[in-house]
ZADREN-739916 format. One record per residue: residue number from 1; residue in one letter; y negated, z, x negated of N, C-alpha, C in turn. Coordinates in steps of 0.2 Angstrom, whole numbers, always signed. Atoms other than C-alpha are relative to their C-alpha. Last residue first. Example, Ala and Ser with C-alpha at 12.3 -4.5 7.8 and 13.67 -1.06 7.14 Angstrom:
! residues 2
     k   r     n.Y     n.Z     n.X    ca.Y    ca.Z    ca.X     c.Y     c.Z     c.X
     2   S      +6      -1      +4      +5     +36     -68      -5      +3      +4
     1   A      +6      +0      -4     +22     +39     -62      -6      +0      -4
//
This chain:
! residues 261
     k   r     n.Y     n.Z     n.X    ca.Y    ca.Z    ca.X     c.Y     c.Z     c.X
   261   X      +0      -5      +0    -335    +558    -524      +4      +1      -3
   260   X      -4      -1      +1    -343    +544    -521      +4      +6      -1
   259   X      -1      +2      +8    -359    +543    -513      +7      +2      -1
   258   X      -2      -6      +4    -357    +541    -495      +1      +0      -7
   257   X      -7      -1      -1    -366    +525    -487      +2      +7      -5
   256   X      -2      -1     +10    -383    +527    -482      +7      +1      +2
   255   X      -7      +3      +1    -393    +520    -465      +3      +1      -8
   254   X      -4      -7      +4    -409    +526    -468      +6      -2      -1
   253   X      +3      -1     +10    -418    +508    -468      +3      +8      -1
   252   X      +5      -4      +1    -409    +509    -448      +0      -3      -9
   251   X      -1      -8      +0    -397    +494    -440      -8      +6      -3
   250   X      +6      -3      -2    -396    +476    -441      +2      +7      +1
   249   X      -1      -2      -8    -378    +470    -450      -7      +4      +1
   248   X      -6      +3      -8    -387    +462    -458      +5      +4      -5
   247   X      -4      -2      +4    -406    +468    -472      +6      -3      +7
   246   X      -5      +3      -4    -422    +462    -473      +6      +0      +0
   245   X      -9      +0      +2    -434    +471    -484      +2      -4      +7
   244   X      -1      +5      -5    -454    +467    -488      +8      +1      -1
   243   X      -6      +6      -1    -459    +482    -501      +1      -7      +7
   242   X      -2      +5      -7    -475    +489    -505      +3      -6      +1
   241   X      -4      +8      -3    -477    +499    -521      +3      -1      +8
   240   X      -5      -1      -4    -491    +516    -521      +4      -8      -2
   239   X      +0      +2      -8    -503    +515    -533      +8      +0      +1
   238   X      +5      -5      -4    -501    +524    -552      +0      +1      +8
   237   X      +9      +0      +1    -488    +515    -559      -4      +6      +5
   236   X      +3      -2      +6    -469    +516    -563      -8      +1      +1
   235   X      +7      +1      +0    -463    +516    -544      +0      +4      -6
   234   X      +5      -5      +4    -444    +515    -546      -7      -2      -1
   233   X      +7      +1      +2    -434    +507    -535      -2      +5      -2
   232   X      +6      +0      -4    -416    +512    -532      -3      -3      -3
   231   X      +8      +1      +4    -397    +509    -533      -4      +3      +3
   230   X      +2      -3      +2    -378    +510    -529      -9      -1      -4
   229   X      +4      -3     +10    -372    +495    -524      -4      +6      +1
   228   X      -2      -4      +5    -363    +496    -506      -1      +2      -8
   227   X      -2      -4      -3    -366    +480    -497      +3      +6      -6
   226   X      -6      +1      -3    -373    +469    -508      +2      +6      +4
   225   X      -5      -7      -1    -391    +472    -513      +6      -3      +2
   224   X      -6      -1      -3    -401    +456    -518      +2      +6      -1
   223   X      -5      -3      +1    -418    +459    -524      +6      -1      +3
   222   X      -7      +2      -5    -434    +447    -528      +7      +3      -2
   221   X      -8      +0      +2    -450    +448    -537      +6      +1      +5
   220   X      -6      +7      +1    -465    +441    -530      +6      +1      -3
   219   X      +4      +4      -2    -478    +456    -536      +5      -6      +1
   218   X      +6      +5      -4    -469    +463    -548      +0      -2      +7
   217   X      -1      +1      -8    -452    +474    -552      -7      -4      -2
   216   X      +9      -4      -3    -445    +476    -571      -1      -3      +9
   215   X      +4      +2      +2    -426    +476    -576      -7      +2      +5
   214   X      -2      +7      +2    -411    +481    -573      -3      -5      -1
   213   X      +6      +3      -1    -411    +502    -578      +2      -9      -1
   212   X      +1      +5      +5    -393    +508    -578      -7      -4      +2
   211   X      +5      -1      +7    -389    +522    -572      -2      -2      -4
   210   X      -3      -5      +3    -381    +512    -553      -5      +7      -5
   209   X      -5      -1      -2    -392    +501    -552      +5      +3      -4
   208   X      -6      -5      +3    -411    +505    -556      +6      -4      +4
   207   X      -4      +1      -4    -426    +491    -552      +6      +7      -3
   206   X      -8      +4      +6    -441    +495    -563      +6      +3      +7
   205   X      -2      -5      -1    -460    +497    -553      +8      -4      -6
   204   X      -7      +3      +4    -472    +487    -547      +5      +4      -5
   203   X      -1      -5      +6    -487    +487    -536      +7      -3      -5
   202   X      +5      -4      +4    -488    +476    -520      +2      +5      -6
   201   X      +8      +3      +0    -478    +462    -512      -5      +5      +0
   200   X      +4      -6      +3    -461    +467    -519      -4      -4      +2
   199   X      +6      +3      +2    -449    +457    -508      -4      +4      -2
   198   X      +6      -1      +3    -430    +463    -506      -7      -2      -4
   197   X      +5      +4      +6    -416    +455    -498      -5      +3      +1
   196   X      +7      +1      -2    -402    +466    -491      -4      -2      -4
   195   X      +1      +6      +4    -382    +468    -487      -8      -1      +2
   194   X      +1      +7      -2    -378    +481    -477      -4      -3      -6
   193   X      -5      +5      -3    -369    +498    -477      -2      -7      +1
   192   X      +2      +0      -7    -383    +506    -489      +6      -6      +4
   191   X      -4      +7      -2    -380    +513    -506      -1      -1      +9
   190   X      -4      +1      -7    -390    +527    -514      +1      -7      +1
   189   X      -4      +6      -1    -398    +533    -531      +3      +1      +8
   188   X      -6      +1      +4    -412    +546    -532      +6      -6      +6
   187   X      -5      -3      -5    -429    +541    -527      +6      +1      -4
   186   X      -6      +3      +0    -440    +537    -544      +4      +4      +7
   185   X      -6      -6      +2    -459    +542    -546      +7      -5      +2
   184   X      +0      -2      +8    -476    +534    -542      +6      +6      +3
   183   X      +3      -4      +3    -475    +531    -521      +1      +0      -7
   182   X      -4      -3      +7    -465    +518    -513      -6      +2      -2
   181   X      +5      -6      +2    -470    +512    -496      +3      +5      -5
   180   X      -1      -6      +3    -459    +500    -485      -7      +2      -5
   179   X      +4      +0      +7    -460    +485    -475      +1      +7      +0
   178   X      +7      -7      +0    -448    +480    -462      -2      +0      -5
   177   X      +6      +3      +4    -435    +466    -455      -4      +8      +0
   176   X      +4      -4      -3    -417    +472    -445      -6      -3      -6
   175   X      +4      -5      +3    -404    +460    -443      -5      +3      +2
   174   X      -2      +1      +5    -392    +450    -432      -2      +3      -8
   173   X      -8      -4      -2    -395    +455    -414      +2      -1      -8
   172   X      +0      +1      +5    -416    +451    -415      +8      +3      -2
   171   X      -7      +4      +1    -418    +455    -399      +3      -5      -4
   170   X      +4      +5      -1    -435    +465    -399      +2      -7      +2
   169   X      +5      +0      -7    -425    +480    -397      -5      -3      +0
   168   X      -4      +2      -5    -411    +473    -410      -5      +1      +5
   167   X      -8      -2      +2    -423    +472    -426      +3      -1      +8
   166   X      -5      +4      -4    -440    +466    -432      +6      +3      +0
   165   X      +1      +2      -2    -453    +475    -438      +3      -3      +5
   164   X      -4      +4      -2    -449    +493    -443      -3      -6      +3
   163   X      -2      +4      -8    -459    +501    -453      +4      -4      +2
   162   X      -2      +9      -2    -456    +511    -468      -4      -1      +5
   161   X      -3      +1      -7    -459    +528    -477      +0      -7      +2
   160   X      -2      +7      -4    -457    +536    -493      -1      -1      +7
   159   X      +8      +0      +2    -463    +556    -499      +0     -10      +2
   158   X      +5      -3      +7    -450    +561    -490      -5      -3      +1
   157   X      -9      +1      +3    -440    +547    -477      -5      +5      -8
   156   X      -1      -1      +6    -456    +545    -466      +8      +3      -2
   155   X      -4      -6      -2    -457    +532    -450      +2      +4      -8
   154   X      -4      +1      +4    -473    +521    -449      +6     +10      +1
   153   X      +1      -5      +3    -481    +519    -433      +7      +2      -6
   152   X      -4      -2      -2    -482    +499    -429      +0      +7      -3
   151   X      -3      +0      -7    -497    +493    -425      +6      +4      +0
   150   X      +2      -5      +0    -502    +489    -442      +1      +4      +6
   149   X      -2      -6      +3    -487    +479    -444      -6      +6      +0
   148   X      +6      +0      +6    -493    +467    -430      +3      +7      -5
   147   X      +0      -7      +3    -475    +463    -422      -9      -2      -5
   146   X      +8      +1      +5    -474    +444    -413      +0      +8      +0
   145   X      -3      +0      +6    -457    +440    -404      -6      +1      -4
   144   X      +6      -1      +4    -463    +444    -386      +5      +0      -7
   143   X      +0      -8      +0    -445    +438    -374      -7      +0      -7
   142   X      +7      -3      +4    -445    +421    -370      -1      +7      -1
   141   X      -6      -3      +7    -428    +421    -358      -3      -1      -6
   140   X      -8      +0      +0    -440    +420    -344      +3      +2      -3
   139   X      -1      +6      -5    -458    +417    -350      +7      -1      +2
   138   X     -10      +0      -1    -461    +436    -356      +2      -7      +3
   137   X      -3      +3      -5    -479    +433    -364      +6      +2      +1
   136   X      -3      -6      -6    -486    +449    -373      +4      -6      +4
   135   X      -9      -2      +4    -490    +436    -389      +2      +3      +6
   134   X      -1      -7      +0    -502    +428    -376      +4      +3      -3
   133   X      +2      -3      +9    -506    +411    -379      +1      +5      -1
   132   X      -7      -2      +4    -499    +405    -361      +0      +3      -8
   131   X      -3      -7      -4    -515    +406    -351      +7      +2      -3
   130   X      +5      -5      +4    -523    +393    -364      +4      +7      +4
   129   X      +9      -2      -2    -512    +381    -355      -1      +3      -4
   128   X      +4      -4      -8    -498    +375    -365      -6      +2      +2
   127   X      +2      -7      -3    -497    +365    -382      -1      +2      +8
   126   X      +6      -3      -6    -483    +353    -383      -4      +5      +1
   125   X      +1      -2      -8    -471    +357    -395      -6      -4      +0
   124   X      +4      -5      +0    -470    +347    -415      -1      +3      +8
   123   X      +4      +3      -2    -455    +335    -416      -6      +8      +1
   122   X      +2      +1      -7    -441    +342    -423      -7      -3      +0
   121   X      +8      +1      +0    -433    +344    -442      +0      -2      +8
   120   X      +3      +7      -1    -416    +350    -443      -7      +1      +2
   119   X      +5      +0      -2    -410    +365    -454      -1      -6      +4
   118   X      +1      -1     -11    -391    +361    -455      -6      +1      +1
   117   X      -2      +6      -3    -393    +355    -474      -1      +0      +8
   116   X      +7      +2      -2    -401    +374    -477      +2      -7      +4
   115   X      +0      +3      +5    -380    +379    -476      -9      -1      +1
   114   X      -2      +8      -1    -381    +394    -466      -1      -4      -5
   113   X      -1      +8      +3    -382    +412    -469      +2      -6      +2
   112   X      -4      -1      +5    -383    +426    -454      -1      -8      -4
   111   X      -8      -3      +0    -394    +428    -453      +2      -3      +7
   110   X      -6      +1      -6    -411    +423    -458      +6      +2      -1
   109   X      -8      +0      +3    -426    +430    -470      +3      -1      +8
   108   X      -3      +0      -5    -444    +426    -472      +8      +2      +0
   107   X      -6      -2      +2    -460    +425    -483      +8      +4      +6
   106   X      -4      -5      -3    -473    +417    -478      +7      +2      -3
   105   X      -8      -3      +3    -487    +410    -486      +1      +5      +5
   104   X      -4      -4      -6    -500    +399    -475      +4      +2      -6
   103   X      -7      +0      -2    -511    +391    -490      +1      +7      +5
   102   X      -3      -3      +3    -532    +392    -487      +7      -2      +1
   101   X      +0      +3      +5    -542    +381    -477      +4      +3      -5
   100   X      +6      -3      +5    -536    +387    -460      -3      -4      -6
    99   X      +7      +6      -4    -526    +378    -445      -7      +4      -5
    98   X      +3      -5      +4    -509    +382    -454      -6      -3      +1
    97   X      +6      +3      -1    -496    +379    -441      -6      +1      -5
    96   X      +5      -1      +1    -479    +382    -440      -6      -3      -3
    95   X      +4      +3      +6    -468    +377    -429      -4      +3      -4
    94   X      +8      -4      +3    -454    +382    -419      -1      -4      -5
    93   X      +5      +3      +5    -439    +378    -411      -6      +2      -2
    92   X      +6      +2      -3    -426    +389    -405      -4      -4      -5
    91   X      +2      +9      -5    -410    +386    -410      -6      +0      +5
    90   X      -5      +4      -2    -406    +406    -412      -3      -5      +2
    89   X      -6      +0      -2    -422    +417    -411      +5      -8      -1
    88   X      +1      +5      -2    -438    +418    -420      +9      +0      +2
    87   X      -6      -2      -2    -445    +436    -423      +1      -8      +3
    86   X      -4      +1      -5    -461    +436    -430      +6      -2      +0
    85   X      -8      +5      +0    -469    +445    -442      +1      -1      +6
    84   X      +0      +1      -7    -491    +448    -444      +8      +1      -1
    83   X      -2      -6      +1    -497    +455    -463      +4      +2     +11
    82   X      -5      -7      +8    -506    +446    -467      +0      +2      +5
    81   X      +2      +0      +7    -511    +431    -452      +2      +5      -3
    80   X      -2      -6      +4    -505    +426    -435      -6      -1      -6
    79   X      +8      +1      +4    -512    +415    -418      +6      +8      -6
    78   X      +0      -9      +5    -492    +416    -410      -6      -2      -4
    77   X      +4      +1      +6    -493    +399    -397      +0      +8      +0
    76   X      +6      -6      -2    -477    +398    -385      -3      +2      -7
    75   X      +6      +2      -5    -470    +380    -383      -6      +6      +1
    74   X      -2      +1      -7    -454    +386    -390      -3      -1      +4
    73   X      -5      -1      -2    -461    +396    -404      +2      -2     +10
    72   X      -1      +2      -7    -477    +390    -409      +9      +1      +0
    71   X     -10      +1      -2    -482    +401    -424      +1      -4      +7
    70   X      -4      -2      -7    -502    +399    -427      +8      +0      -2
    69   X      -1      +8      -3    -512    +398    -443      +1      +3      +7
    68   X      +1      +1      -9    -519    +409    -454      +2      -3      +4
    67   X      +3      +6      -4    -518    +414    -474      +0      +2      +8
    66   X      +9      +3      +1    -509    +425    -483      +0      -3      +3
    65   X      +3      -3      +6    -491    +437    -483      -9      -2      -3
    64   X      +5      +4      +6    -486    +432    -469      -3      +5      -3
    63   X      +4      -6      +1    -466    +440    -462      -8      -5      -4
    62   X      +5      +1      +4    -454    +429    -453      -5      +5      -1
    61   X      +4      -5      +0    -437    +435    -444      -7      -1      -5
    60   X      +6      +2      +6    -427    +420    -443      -4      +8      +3
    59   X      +7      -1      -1    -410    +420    -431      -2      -1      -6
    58   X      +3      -4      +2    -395    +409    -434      -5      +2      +1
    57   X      -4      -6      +1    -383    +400    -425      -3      +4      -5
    56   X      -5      -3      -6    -392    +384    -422      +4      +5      -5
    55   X      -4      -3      +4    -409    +380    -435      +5      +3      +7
    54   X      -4      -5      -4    -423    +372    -428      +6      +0      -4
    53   X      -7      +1      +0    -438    +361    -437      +3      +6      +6
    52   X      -2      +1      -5    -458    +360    -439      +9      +0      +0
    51   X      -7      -1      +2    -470    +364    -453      +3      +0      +8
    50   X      -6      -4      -5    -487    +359    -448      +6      -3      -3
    49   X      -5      +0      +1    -504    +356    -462      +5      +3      +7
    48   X      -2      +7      -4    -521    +357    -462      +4      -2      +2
    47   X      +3      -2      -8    -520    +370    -474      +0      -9      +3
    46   X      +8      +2      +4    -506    +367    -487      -4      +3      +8
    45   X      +2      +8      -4    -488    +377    -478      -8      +0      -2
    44   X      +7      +3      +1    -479    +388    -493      -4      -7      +6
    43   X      +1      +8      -3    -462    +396    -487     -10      -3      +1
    42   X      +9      +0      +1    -454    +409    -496      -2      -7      +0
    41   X      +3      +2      +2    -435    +413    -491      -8      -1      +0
    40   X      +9      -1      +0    -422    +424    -489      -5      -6      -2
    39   X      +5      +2      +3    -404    +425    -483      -7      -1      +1
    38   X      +8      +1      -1    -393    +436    -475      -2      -4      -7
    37   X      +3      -1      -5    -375    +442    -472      -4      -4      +2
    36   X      -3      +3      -5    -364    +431    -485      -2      +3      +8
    35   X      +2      -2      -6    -376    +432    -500      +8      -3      +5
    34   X      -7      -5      -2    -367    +429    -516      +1      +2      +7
    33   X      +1      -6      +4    -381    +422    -526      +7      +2      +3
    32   X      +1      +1     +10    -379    +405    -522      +0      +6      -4
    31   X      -6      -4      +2    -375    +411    -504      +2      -3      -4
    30   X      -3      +3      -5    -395    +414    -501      +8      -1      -3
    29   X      -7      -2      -2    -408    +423    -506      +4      -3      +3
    28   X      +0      -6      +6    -424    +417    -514      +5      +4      -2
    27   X      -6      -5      -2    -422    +400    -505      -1      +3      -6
    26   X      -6      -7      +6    -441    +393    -510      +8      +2      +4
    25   X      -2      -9      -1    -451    +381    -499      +6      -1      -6
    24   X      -4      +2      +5    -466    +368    -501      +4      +6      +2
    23   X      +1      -8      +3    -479    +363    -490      +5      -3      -4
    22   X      +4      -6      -2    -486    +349    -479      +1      +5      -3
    21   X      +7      +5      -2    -474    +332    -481      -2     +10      +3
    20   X      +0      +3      -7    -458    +344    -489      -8      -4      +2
    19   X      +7      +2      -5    -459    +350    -507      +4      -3      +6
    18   X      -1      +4      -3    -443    +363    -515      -5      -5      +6
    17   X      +4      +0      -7    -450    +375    -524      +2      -8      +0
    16   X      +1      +8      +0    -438    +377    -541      -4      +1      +8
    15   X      -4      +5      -3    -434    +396    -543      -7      -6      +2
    14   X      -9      +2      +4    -438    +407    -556      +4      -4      +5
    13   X      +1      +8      +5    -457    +407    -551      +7      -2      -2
    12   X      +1      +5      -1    -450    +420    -537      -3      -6      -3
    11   X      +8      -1      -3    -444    +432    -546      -2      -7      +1
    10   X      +4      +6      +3    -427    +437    -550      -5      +0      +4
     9   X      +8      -1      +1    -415    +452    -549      -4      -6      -3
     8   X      +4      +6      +1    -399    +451    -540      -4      +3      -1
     7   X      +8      -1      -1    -385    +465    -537      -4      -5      -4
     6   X      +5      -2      +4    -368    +459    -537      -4      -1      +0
     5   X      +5      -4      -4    -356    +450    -525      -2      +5      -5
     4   X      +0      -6      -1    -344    +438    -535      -5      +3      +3
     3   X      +6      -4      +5    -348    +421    -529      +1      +7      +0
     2   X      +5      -4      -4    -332    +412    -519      -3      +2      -6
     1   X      -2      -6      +4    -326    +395    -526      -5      +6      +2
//
């Protein structure tokens, strides 16, 4: 039976962490809720520790939020940490690696949805020479999948503005991945042609849909938009809020659909 499509508000302790041998993962968003673009996930690897699998017919856009490891995508080693995303293409394999003492968190989203059942588990790559470490590699049809977000120049929208990390010109065909920058105060309401998961990792603020306040924002909260709802964030505090979005069909964080009329 299909899931009405309406706006989501939950937080990450409100879902069950599912353990795996080395970590544990979250679906935050996925078509329990309703989703039928894009799903989200938060994925804890211990230190010491490799996660490994492949996934056919959908991209991964990963974002970390702590820690250190590598990403082996494909045979080709990603050295990441806060605040690194990569771009993990269709039925590629990949690992990740958490070669530090502390947890690897990430938080991630793919598109288009799939059942998780399909995830399969793989054998860990091969590492390559040491002359293959390069995020700049282009090894063929390897194209650079690795974004440092301080690297990227942010783009403003007011007193708001974004980065882009992942989107079609890195060839990520299925969505677009980015952090945002919320200042004290309220934007006025808007709707955006795509479907999108929202990760609060800093500050905190009250979710609006429609004129209807729908509860509080945190540090690990979590937003379903459906195509077309009517909403915003509102920064209640002092410091700026810093979002984690992920949104399909890939395109621009301006992207607005026409208010009604």
């Amino acid at each position: 039976m299909a899931i009405q499509q309406q706006a989501r508000l939950l937080h990450q302790h409100d879902v069950e962490p599912r353990k795996f041998s080395g970590g544990t993962m979250q679906w935050l968003v996925d078509q329990r809720l309703g989703a039928r673009h894009i799903m989200s996930y938060r994925l804890v690897v211990d230190p010491g520790e490799t996660a490994s699998h492949a996934h056919d017919g959908t991209e991964e856009a990963l974002y970390v939020l702590e820690g250190s490891g590598d990403i082996v995508v494909e045979s080709i080693r990603h050295g990441v940490g806060a605040g690194r995303a990569v771009f993990i293409p269709a039925g590629a394999e990949h690992s990740y690696e958490n070669s530090g003492d502390k947890s690897l968190v990430i938080v991630g989203a793919m598109a288009p949805p799939i059942d998780p059942a399909a995830i399969r588990a793989v054998m860990p790559a091969l590492d390559l020479a040491a002359s293959h470490r390069s995020p700049a590699i282009d090894e063929g049809s390897i194209r650079p999948t690795i974004m440092d977000e301080q690297r990227v120049t942010p783009t403003l929208m007011g007193e708001r503005s974004f980065r882009v990390l992942v989107n079609p010109e890195i060839g990520c065909r299925q969505m677009t991945q980015f952090t945002g920058v919320i200042p004290t105060g309220r934007a006025p309401l808007h709707a955006h042609p795509h479907e999108e998961a929202v990760y609060i990792l800093e500050g905190g603020g009250r979710l609006w849909i429609g004129d209807e306040p729908m509860g509080s924002l945190r540090p690990g909260s979590v937003v379903f938009f459906p195509i077309g709802v009517r909403h915003t964030l509102e920064n209640t505090g002092r410091v700026d809020m810093k979002v984690l979005g992920a949104f399909s069909p890939a395109g621009s964080p301006e992207a607005k659909v026409p208010p009604p009329s």
